[in-house]
VOPAGU-2260 file (C-alpha; in pm, 1 decimal, decimal comma):
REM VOPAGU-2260
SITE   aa  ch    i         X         Y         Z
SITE  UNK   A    0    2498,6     301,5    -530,3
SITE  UNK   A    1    2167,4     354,3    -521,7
SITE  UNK   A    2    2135,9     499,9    -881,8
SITE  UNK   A    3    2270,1     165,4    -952,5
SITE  UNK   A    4    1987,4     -15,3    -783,4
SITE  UNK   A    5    1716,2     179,8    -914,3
SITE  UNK   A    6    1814,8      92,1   -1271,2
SITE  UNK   A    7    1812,8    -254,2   -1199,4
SITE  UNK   A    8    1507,6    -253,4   -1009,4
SITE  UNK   A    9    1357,1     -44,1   -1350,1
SITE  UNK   A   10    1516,5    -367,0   -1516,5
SITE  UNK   A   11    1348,9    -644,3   -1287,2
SITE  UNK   A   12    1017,3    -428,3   -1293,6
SITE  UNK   A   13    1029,6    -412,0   -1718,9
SITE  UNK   A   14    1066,3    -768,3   -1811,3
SITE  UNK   A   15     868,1    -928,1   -1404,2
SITE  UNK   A   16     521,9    -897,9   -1563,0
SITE  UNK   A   17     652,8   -1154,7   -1905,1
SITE  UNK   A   18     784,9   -1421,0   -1656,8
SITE  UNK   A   19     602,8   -1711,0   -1500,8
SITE  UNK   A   20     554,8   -1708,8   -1121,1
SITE  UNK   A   21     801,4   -1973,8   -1053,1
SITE  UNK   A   22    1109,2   -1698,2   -1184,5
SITE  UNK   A   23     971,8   -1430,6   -1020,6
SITE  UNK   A   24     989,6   -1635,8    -693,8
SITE  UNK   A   25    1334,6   -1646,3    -787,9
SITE  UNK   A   26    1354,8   -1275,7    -820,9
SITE  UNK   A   27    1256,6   -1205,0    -481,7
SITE  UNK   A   28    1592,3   -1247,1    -288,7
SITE  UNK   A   29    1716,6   -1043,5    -521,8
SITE  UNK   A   30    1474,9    -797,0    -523,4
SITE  UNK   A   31    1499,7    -759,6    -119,8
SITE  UNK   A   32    1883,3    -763,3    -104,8
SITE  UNK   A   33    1852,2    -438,3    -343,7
SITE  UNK   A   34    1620,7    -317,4     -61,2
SITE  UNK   A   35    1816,9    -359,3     216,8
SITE  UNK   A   36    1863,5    -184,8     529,1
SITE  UNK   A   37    2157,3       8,0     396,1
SITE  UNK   A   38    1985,6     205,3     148,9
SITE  UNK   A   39    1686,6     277,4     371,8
SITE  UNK   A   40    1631,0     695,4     379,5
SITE  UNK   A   41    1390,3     696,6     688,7
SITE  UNK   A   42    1153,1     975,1     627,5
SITE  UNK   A   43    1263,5    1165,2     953,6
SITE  UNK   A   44     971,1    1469,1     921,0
SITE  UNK   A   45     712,8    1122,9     901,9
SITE  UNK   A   46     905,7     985,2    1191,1
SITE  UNK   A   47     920,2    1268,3    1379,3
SITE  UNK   A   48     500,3    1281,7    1360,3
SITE  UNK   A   49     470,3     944,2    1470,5
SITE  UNK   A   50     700,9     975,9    1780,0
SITE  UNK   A   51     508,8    1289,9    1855,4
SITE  UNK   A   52     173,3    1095,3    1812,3
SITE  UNK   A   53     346,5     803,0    2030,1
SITE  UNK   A   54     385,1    1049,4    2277,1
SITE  UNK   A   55      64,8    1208,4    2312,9
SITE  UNK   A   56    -139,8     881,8    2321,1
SITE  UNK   A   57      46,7     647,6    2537,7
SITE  UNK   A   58     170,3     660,5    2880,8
SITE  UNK   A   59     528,8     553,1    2787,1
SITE  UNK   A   60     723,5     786,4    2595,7
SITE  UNK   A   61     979,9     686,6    2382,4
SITE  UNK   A   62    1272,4     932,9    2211,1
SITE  UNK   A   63    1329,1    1000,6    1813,9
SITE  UNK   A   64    1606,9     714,4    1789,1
SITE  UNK   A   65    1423,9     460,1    1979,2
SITE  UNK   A   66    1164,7     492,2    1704,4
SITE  UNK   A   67    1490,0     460,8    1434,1
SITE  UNK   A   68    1511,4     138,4    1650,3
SITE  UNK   A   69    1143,9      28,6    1598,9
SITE  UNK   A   70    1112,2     151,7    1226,8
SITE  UNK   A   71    1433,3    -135,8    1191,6
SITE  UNK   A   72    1258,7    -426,6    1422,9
SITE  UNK   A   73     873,6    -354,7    1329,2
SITE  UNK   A   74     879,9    -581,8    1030,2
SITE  UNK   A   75    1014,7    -877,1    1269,8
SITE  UNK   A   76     778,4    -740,1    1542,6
SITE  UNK   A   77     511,3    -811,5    1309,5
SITE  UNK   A   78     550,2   -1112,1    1207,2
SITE  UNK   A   79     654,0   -1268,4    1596,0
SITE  UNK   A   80     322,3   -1122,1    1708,4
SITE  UNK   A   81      90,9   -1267,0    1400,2
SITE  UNK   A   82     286,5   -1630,6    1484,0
SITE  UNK   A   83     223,8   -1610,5    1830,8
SITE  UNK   A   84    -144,5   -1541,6    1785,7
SITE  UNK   A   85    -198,9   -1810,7    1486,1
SITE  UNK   A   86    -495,6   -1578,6    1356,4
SITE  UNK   A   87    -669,8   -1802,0    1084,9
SITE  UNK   A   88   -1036,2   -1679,5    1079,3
SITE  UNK   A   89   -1157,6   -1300,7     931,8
SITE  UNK   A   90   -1241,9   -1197,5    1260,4
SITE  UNK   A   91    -915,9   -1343,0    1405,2
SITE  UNK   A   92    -696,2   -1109,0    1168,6
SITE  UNK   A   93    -929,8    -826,9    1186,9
SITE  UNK   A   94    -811,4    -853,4    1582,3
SITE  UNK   A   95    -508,9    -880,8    1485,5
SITE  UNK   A   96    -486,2    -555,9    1308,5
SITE  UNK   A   97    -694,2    -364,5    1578,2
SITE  UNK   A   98    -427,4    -431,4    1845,6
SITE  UNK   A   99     -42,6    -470,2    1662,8
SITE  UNK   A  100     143,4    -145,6    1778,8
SITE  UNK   A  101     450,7    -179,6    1548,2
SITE  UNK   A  102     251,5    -111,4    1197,0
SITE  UNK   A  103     327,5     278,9    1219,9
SITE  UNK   A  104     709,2     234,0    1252,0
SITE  UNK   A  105     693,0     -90,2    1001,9
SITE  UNK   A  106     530,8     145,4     747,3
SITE  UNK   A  107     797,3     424,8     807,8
SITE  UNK   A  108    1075,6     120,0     732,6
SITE  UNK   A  109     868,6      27,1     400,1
SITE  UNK   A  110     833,1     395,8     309,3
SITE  UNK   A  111    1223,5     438,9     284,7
SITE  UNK   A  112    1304,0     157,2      57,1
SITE  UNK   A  113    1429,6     261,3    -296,9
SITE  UNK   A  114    1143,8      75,2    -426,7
SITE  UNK   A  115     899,7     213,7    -224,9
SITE  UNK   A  116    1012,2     551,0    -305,0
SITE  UNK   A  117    1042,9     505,7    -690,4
SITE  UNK   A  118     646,5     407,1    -664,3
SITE  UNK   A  119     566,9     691,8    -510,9
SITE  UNK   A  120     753,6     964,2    -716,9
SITE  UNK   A  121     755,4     797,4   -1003,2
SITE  UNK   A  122     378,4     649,2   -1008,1
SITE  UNK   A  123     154,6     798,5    -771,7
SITE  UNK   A  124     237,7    1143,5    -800,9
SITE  UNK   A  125     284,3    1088,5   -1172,7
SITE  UNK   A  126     -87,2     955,5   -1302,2
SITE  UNK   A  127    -295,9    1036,3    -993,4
SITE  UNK   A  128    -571,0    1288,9   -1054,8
SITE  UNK   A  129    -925,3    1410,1   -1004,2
SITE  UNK   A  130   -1123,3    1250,3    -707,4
SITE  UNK   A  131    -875,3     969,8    -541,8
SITE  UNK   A  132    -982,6     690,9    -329,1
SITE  UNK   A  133    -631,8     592,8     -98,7
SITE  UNK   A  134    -773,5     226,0     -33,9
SITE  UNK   A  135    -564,3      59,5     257,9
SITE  UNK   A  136    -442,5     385,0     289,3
SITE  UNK   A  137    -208,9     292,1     633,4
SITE  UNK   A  138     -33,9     594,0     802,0
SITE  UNK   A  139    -180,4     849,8     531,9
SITE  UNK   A  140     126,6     992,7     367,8
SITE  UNK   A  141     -11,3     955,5      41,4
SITE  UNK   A  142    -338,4    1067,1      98,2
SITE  UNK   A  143    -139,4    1399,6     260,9
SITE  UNK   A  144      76,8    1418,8     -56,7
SITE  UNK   A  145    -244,8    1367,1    -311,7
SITE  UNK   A  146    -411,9    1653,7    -110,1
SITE  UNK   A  147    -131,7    1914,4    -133,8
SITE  UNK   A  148    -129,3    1859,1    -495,0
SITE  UNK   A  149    -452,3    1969,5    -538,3
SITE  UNK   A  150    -651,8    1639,9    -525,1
SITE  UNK   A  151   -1009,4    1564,0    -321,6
SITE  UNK   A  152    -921,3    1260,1    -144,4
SITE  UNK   A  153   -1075,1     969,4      43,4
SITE  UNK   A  154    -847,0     759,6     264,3
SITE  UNK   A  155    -970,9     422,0     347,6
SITE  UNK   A  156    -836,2     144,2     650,5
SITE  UNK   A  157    -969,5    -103,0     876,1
SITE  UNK   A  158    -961,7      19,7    1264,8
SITE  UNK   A  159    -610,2      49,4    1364,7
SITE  UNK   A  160    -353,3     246,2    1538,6
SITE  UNK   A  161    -217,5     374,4    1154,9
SITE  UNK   A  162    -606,7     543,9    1139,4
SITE  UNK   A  163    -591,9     670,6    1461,2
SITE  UNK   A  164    -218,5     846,8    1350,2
SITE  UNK   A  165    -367,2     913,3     986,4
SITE  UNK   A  166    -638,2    1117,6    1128,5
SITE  UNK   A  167    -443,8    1281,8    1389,4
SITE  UNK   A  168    -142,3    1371,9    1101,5
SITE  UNK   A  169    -440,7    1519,7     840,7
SITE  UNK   A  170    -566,1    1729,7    1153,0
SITE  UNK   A  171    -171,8    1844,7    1257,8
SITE  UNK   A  172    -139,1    1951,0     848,3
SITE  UNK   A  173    -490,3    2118,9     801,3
SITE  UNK   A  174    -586,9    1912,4     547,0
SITE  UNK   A  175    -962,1    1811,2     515,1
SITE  UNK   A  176    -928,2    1444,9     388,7
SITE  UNK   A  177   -1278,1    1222,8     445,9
SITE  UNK   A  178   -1158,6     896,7     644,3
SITE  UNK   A  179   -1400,0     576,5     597,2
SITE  UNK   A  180   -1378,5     258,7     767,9
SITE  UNK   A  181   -1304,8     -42,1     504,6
SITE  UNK   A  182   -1614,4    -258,1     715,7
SITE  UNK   A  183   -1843,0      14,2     825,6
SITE  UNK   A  184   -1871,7     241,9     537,9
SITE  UNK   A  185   -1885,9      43,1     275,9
SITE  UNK   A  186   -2175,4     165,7     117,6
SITE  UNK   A  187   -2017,3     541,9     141,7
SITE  UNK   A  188   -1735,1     412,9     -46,5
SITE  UNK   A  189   -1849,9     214,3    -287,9
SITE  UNK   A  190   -2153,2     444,8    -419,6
SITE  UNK   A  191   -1879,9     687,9    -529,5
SITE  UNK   A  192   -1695,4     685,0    -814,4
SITE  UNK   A  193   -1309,7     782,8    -861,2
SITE  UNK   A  194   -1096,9     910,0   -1097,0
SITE  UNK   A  195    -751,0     762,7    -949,2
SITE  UNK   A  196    -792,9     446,5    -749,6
SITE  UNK   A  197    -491,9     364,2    -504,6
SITE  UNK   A  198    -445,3       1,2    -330,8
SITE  UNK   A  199     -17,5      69,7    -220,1
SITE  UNK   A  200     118,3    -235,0     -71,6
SITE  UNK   A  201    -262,6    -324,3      62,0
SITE  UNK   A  202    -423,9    -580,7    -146,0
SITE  UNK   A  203    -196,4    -833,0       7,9
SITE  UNK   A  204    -373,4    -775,3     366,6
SITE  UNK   A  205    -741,2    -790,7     245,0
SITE  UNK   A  206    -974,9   -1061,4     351,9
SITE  UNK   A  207   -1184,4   -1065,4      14,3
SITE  UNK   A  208    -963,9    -920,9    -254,0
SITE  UNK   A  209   -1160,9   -1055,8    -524,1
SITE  UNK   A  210   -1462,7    -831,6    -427,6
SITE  UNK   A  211   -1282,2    -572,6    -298,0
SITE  UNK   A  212   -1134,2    -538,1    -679,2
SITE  UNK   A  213   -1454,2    -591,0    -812,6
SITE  UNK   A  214   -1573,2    -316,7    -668,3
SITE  UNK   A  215   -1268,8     -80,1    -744,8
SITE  UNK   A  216   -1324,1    -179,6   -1085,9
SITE  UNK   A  217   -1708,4     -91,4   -1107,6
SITE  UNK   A  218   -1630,0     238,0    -902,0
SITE  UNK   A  219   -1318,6     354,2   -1109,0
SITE  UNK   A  220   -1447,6     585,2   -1411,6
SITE  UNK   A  221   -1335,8     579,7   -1775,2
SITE  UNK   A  222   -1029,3     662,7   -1817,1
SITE  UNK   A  223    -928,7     640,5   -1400,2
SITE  UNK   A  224    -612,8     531,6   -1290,4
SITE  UNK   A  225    -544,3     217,5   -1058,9
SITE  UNK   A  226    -239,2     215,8    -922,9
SITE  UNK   A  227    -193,0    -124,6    -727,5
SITE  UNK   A  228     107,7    -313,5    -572,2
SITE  UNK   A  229     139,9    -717,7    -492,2
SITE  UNK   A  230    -119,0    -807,4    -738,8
SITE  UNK   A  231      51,8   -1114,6    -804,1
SITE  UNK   A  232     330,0   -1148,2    -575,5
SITE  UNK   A  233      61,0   -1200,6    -258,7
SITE  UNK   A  234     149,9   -1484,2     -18,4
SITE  UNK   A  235     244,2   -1552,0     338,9
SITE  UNK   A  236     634,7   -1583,4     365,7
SITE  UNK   A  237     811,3   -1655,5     668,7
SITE  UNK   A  238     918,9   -1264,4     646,1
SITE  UNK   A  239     558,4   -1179,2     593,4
SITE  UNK   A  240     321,1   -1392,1     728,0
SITE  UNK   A  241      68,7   -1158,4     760,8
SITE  UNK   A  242      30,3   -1143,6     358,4
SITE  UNK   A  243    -277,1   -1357,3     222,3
SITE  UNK   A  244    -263,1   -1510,6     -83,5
SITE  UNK   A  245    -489,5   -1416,6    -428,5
SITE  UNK   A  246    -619,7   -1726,1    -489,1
SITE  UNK   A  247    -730,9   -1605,5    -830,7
SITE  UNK   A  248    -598,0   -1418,0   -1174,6
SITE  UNK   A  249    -631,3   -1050,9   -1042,5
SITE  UNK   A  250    -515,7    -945,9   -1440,7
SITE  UNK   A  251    -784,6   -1133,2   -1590,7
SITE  UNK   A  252   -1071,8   -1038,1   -1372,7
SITE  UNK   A  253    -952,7    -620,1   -1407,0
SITE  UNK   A  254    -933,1    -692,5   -1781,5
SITE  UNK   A  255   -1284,1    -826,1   -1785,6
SITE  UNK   A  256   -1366,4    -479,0   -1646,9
SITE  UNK   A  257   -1253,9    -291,2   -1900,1
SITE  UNK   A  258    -870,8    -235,8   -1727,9
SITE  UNK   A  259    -567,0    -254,2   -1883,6
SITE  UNK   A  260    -173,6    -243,0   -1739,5
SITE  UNK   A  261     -13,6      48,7   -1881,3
SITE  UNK   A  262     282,2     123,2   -1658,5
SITE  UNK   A  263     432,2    -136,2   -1393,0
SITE  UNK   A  264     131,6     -75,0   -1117,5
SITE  UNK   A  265     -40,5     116,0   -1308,9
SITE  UNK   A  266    -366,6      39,1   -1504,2
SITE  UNK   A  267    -609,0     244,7   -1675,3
SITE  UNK   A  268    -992,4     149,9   -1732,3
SITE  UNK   A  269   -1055,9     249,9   -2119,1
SITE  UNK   A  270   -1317,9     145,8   -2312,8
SITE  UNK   A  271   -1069,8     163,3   -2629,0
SITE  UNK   A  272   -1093,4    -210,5   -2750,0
SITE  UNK   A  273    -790,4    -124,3   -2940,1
SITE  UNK   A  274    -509,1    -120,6   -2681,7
SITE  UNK   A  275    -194,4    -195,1   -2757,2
SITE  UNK   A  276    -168,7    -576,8   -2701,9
SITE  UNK   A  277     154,8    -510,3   -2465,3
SITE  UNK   A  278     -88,9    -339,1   -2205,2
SITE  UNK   A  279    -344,9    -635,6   -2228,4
């Protein structure tokens, strides 16, 4: 079955970026009923640190299948506890984010869909390289899996309990990965430059994605590798109102940098004028 839905996710993925945004709105139930909850594969070893980390850090313990539980409901979780608090200015969602405890086990739920997975074995691991900067980098499984293939990594988030676990994981592992706060460090960030650029499932949660992709585009060398999810798909839904929308042509503004789709969410910055027109 799930052979099946990988080929026609490969299908929707092939012919989504020709459409116009009205079909692709169409797509989506589609798209998530592909995704379901039956074809999750929770990523126990990644579950298993995060009930650990639960443990150690809070007062209340909980056991490995109450965080099954929590990986199912964090989505919904989510989403209760942004309605509830109506956040609507930067410093309101930045709150937001600082206090939600359900993001780790939401993230593990994400992490098992087939989509998810496809990204990541099929993508990331595929065209990442050299010097990577994991932007939005959440519970920092892919900054982990970048390292043990032999990449010097930089894992970026806002303050949040998936830092506080990220940091904590890399220091369980022995991996030396530098961690930067999105606000804070900016200037540390941003005065490096990177050969693979990742933004997974991110972009969608930024306050200012228009400079925040400016400045991946300035800081990404020739020939680097941007791999980036929800580019155009980024909206609140009643499933996900946390998502902000891009209020602007994110595939116009990395083309006027020199970038170029060349492989579902993957672009490459090349200053090659003679691209194929299919990657412009």
């Amino acid at each position: 079955m799930e052979e099946i839905n990988m080929k026609i996710l490969d299908k929707i993925e092939s012919i989504e970026k020709y459409l116009p945004k009205p079909i692709k709105h169409m797509l989506r139930p589609v798209y998530a009923k592909i995704t379901k909850r039956g074809e999750l594969k929770i990523d126990k070893e990644l579950l298993r640190d995060i009930v650990e980390f639960h443990n150690e850090t809070n007062k209340f313990k909980i056991t490995y299948e109450e965080g099954v539980m929590l990986c199912k409901l964090g989505k919904k979780l989510m989403a209760d506890l942004w309605n509830i608090m109506g956040p609507k200015t930067g410093d309101e969602i930045k709150k937001y984010y600082e206090i939600v405890p359900y993001s780790l086990f939401e993230l593990v739920y994400a992490h098992g869909t087939p989509w998810y997975r496809k990204v990541v074995i099929n993508e990331i691991l595929e065209y990442s390289s050299g010097e990577a900067l994991d932007y939005g980098g959440g519970v920092g499984q892919l900054s982990l899996m970048l390292v043990k293939k032999g990449l010097n990594v930089t894992y970026v988030d806002v303050q949040s309990i998936n830092m506080k676990f990220a940091k904590w994981l890399f220091k369980k592992y022995g991996c030396y990965i530098k961690v930067l706060d999105a606000e804070k460090d900016q200037q540390v960030i941003w005065r490096n430059s990177y050969d693979t650029i990742l933004c997974i499932a991110a972009i969608e949660h930024i306050l200012d994605p228009k400079d925040v992709l400016e400045k991946m585009s300035v800081s990404l060398r020739n020939n680097g590798r941007l791999i980036i999810t929800n580019l155009e798909n980024a909206e609140p839904t009643a499933e996900f109102p946390f998502h902000l929308k891009i209020p602007f042509d994110a595939k116009k503004l990395l083309n006027s940098y020199g970038i170029f789709n060349i492989d579902n969410h993957v672009w490459i910055k090349s200053s090659n004028k003679e691209l194929s027109p299919k990657y412009k």
